[in-house]
ZAVOPA-467194 format. One record per residue (C-alpha): residue in three letters; x, y, z. Coordinates in steps of 0.1 Angstrom, whole numbers, plus 5000, padded with zeros to 4 digits. Layout:
AlaXYZ ...
//
This chain:
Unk500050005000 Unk500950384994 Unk502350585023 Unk499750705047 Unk497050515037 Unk497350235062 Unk493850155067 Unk493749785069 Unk491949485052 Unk488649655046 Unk486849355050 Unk487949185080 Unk485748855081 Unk485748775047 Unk489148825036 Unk491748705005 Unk495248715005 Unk495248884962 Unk493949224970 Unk495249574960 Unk494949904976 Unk493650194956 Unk493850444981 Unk496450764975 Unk496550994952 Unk493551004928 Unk492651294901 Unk490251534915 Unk487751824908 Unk484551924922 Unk481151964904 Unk479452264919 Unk475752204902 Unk475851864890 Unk476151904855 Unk479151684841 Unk477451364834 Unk479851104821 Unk484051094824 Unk484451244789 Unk482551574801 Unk485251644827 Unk487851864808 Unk490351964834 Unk491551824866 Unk492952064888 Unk493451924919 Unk494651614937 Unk493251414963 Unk494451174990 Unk491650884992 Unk490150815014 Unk489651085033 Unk487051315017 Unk487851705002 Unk486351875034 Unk488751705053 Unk492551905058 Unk494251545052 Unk492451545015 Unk495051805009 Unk492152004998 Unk490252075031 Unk487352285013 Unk483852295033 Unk482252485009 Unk479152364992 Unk479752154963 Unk476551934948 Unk479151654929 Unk482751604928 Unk485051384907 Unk487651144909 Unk490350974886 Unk493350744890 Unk495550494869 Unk495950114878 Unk497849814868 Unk495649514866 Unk496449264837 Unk493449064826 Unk493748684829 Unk491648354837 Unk489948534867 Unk487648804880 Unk488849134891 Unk486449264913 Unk486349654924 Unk485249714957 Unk484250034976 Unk484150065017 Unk481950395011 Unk480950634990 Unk478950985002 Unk476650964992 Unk475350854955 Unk478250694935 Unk478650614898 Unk481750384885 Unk483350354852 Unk486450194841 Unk487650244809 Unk485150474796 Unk482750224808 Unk479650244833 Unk480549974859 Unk478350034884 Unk475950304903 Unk475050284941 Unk473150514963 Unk474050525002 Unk476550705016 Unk477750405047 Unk477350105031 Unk479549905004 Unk479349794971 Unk481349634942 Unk481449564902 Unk483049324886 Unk485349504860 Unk487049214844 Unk485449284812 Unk486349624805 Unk489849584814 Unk492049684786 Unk495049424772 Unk497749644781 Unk497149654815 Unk497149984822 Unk493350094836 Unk491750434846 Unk488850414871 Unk486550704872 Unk484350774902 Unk481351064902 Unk479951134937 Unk476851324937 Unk476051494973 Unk473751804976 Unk474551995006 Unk471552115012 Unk469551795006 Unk467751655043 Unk465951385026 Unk468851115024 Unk470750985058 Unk473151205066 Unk473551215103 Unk475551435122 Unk476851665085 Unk475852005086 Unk473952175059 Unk474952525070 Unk478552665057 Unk479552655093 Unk479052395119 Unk476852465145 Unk475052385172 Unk475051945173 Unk476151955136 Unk479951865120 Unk481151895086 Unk479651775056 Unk481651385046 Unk481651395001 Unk482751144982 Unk485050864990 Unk485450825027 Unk486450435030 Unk489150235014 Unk489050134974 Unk490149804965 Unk490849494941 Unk490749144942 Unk491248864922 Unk488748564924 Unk488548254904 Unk485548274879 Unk483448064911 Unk484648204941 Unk482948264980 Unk480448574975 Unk479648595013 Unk479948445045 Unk477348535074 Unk477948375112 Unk474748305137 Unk475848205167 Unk473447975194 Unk475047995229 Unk472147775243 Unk472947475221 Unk476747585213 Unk476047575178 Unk477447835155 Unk475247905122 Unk476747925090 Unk475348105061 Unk477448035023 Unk476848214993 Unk478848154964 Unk479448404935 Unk480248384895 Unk479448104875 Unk478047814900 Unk476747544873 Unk478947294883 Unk477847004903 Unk480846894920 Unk481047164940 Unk481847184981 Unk483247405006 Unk485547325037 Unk485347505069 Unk488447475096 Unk487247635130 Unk489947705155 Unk490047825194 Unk493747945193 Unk495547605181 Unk493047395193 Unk490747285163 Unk487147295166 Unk485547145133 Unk487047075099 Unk483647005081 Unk482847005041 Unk479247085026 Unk478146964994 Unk477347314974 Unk473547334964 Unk472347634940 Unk475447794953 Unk474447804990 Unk475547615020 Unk473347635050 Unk474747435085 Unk474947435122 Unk478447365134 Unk477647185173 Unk480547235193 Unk481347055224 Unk479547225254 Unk481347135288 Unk478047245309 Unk480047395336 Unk480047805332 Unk484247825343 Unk484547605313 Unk481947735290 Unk483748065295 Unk486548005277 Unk484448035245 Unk482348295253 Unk482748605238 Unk482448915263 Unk484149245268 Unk486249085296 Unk487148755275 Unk486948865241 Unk487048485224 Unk487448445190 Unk487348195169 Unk489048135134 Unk488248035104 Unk489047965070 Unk486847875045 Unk487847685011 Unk485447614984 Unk486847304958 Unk485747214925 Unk485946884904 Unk489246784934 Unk490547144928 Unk490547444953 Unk489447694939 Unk489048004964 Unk490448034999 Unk489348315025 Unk489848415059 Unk486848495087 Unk486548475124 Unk483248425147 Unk482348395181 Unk479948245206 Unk477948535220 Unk474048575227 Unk472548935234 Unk468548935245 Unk466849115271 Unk464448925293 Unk461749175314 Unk463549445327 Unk467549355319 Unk470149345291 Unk471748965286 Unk474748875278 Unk475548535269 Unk472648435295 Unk473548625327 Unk472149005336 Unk474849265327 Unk474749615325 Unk475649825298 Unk478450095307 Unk478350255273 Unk479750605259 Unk478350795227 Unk481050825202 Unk480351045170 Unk483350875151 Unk484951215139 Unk488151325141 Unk489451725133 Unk491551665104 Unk489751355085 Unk485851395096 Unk484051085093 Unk486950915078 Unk489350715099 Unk492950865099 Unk494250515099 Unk493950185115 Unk495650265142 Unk493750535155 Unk490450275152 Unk492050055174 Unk493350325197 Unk489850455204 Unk488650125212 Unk491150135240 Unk490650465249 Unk486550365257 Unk488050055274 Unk490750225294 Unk487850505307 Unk485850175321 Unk483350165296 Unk482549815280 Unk480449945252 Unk479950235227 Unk476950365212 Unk478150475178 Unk475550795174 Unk474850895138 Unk477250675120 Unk477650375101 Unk480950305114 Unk483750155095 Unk484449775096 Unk487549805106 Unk486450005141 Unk483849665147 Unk487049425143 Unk488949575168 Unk486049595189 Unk485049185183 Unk488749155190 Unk489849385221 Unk486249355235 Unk483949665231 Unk480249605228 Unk478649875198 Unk474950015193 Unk474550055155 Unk472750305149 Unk471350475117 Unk471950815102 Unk469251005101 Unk467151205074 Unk465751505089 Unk462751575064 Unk460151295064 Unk459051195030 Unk458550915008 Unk461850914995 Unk463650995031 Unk461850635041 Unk463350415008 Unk465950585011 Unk466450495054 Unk464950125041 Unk467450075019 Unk470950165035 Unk469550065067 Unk469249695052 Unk472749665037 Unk474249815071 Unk472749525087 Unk473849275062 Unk477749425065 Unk477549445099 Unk475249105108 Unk478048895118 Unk480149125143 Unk479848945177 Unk480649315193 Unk477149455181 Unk474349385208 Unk471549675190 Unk470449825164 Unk469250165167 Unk467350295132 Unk465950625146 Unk467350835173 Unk465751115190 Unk462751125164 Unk464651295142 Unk462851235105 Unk459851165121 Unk459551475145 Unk455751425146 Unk455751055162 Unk452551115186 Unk450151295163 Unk450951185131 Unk449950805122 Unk452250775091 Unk455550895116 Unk454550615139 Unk454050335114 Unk457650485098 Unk459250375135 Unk457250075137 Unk458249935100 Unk462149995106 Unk461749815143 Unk459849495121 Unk462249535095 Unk465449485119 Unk463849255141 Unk463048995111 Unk466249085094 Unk467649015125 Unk466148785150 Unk469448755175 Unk469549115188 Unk467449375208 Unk466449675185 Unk465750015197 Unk462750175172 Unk463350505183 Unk465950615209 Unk465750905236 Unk461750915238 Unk458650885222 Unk459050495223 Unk456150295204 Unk457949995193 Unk461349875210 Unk463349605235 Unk464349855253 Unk463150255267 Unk466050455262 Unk465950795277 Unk467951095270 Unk468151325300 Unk470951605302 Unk469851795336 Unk472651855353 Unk471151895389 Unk471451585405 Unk468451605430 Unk466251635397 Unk467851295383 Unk466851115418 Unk463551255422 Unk462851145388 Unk464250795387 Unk465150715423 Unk463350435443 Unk459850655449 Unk459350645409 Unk457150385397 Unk457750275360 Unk453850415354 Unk454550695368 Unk457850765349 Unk456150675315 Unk453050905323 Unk454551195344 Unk458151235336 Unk459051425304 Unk463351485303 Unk462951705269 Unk459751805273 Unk458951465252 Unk456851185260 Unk459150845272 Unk456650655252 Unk453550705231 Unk450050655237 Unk448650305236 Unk452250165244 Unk452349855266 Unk455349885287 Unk455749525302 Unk458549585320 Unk461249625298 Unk465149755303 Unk465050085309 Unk468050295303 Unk469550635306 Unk471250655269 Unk471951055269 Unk473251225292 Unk476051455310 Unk477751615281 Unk479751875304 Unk481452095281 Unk484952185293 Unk488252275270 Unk490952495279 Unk491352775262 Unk494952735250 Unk493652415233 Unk490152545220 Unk490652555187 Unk487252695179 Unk485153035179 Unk482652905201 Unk482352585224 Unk478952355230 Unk477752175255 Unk474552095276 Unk476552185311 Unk479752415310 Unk482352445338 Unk485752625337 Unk488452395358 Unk489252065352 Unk488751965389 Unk485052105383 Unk484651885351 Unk486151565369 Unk484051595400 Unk480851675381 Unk481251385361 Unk482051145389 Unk478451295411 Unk476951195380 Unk478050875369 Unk477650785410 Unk474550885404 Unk473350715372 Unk475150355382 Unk473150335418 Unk469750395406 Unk468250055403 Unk465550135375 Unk468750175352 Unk470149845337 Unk472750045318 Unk473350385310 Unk475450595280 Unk477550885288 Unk477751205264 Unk480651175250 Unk484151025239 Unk485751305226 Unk485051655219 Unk483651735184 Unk484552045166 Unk482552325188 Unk481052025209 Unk483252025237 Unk481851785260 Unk483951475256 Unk485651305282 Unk488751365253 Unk490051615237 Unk489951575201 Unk492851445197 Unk492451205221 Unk494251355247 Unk492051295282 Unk491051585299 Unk491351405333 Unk493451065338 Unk492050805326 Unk492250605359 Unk489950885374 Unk487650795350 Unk487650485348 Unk486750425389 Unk483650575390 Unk482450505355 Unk483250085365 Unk481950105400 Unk480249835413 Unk476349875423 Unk477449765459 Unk479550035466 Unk478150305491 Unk479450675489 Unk480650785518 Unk480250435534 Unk482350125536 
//
């Protein structure tokens, strides 16, 4: 790979040893109304890019915010064709994307968090010299497409960040034989210790001596070496493992935050006594339910010690500077006591879930939003919000699936039926897309179909969050009485049967020091001016939030500062604003512990 684009294999559990990098330096020049429609249109190229972080971003090395509706990109590639596929894949793309190579249309895709591919073996010239051309159409100003946290004003305010165009994730190739493994999806079954195994395979599948190997290890011990006749090119099997009964055995499997088990695998699909593809994945055993009024993991009560991550940084936006710094900020939410992160507004990138299935961070998913609601914004939600969940189905570290927060898109939820059924249809939709995990319809308030109530609550007054959720405070009462936002916790006609409830926003104390600012004007829902005032608000709080019984897990706002939202627990950069062992004793207290008392 190029210099500085260290960004890892973009598809971590499904991938091939042949596969070529195209991020770096690309051809670029923006499209300010839309109206170059094919590569021979675009005349001049002016400027360079470095993919993949997008041109608002300062690493680009263009860094312009301004509004642009379409942008373009161009780059060169050696690829010689031979008695293979070449397949062209693309991590993401903000937010509607059309391919050519050669001169020719390879594919279109609309979405800007989710992947897609073309296979370009085809249109690949002799010579082997290729030119890949990439059009990226993203109105600013446009509220009808999932967009999130981007701001559609020149400057960020208020909750808001910098618009993400274009190419944000990592480009690639890959060579496959012309029948090669499409996609791989795990299920696992903790109560039976069976792991689930869904096999598609891709290209031409007409032969009929076709079957595919699986080799599952726990470290160097080997699990299963099983082969599956190939029918219609699927494979559909249960792999039972051995289940010792006894938890202190059974835990050696199970995946949780504090033993993050893996286990490998390696797939290889044969042909008339010939291999014919090889690839790489990894799974684990891991069940996430609730059952009446607390989260499960793995079959025991455990509560959820989360913190809302946005997933920016200041000089790449949505885009990850590198792999490194994914991995570094699972730590970090690790290191601060937390064992789970709700990621708020973002499709995150795969490479942030394998460091979380692999160091051991539990992850909300949640769906960017549209923020006008029409026909269109609901396809348009449907449609991305289904591919997320196929990407993402097989991460053990996802535990929920959030596709509405706040009621943004749908701000009329408890007079308007259409709104309502909106919620309901996505909460169906997940639920039969995905029967393993709890799904959250519509998180913060207004609740009319979900697993779990999730409130959002950023009073800073202490005595207010005790009165309202201490020990006096039936559940009826909360759901009829209480109204953190001036919202409704759940709608009308909603039959809370005693479900988890949890506090999912709050805190967000903004506090940055003004020699490291770095912004006109800082944000947050409580500001102090000292550190020591920051630390010990936070830890009242959090001592607050982890004794109150009604709460089986709670999510602290946030990580890291973001732009002129200065109320993370880090700086932008990462740097903590108090040591991280301060915050990580109060924020992993135990629910025993007494303050004040022995």
């Amino acid at each position: 790979m190029e210099t500085g684009t260290q960004h890892g294999y973009p598809r971590p559990q499904l991938q091939r040893a042949d596969w070529t990098s195209l991020n770096g330096t690309w051809r670029f020049c923006f499209d300010e109304d839309a109206s170059l429609g094919c590569p021979a249109d675009v005349k001049d190229w002016p400027l360079e890019i470095t993919v993949p972080f997008p041109p608002e971003a300062k690493a680009s090395g263009i860094g312009d915010r301004g509004f642009h509706k379409a942008c373009w990109y161009q780059r060169e590639f050696d690829c010689k064709p031979a008695n293979d596929r070449v397949i062209l894949r693309f991590g993401a793309v903000d937010y509607a994307a059309r391919v050519w190579v050669n001169g020719q249309l390879a594919v279109t895709h609309e979405g800007g968090h989710t992947p897609f591919w073309a296979d370009i073996t085809d249109m690949l010239r002799a010579d082997g010299r290729q030119t890949v051309t990439v059009r990226a159409e993203d109105d600013p100003h446009e509220l009808t497409k999932p967009r999130g946290k981007q701001d559609w004003q020149l400057e960020p305010h208020s909750i808001w960040y910098p618009r993400t165009t274009g190419i944000w994730q990592t480009v690639w190739l890959e060579r496959v034989h012309t029948t090669f493994i499409d996609k791989i999806r795990w299920t696992p079954r903790v109560e039976g210790f069976q792991i689930g195994i869904e096999a598609r395979i891709g290209g031409d599948c007409t032969s009929d001596d076709m079957s595919l190997e699986l080799e599952l290890k726990h470290g160097n011990r080997l699990l299963a070496r099983d082969r599956y006749r190939v029918v219609d090119g699927e494979v559909d099997r249960f792999v039972v493992l051995s289940d010792p009964g006894i938890d202190d055995f059974r835990n050696e499997l199970l995946w949780s935050p504090e033993r993050p088990t893996l286990l490998d695998a390696t797939f290889r699909l044969w042909m008339g006594g010939k291999m014919v593809d090889e690839v790489k994945s990894y799974t684990a055993l891991r069940s996430a339910h609730v059952l009446r009024d607390r989260f499960m993991l793995n079959g025991r009560p455990y509560v959820l010690r989360m913190v809302l991550d946005q997933g920016y940084w200041p000089d790449t936006l949505l885009a990850a500077p590198s792999d490194d710094a994914l991995r570094k900020d699972v730590e970090l939410a690790k290191a601060m006591g937390f064992n789970g992160v709700r990621k708020h507004q973002k499709i995150e990138d795969p490479r942030y879930l394998y460091w979380a299935d692999k160091l051991g961070l539990m992850v909300w998913e949640e769906m960017p939003s549209a923020y006008r609601f029409t026909r269109t914004a609901i396809k348009r939600i449907v449609n991305e919000w289904t591919e997320a969940i196929d990407r993402d189905y097989s991460h053990p570290c996802i535990i929920v699936w959030v596709p509405f927060n706040e009621s943004w898109g749908v701000p009329e939820l408890p007079s308007v039926q259409a709104h309502r059924h909106a919620v309901e249809a996505l909460y169906h939709l997940t639920k039969t897309l995905d029967q393993t995990r709890a799904v959250i319809g519509n998180d913060g308030w207004e609740s009319s179909a979900t697993d779990i109530i999730g409130i959002h609550d950023y009073d800073s007054n202490l005595e207010h969050i005790r009165q309202r959720y201490g020990p006096d405070i039936e559940p009826e009462q909360l759901f009829d009485r209480r109204r953190p936002g001036g919202r409704v916790l759940t709608l009308d006609g909603y039959p809370h049967q005693g479900q988890p409830i949890m506090l999912t926003e709050f805190g967000g104390i903004a506090f940055q020091a003004q020699a490291e600012a770095g912004v006109k004007k800082i944000w947050g829902y409580t500001a102090v001016d000292d550190e020591e005032t920051f630390a010990r608000l936070y830890e009242e709080l959090m001592r607050t939030v982890v004794h109150t019984a009604l709460f089986s897990g709670f999510c602290y706002t946030q990580f890291a500062d973001t732009f002129q939202e200065a109320n993370g627990l880090l700086y932008a950069d990462r740097t903590p604003k108090i040591p991280l062992e301060r915050i990580a004793k109060v924020t992993s207290q135990s629910r025993t512990y007494i303050p004040g008392g022995v």
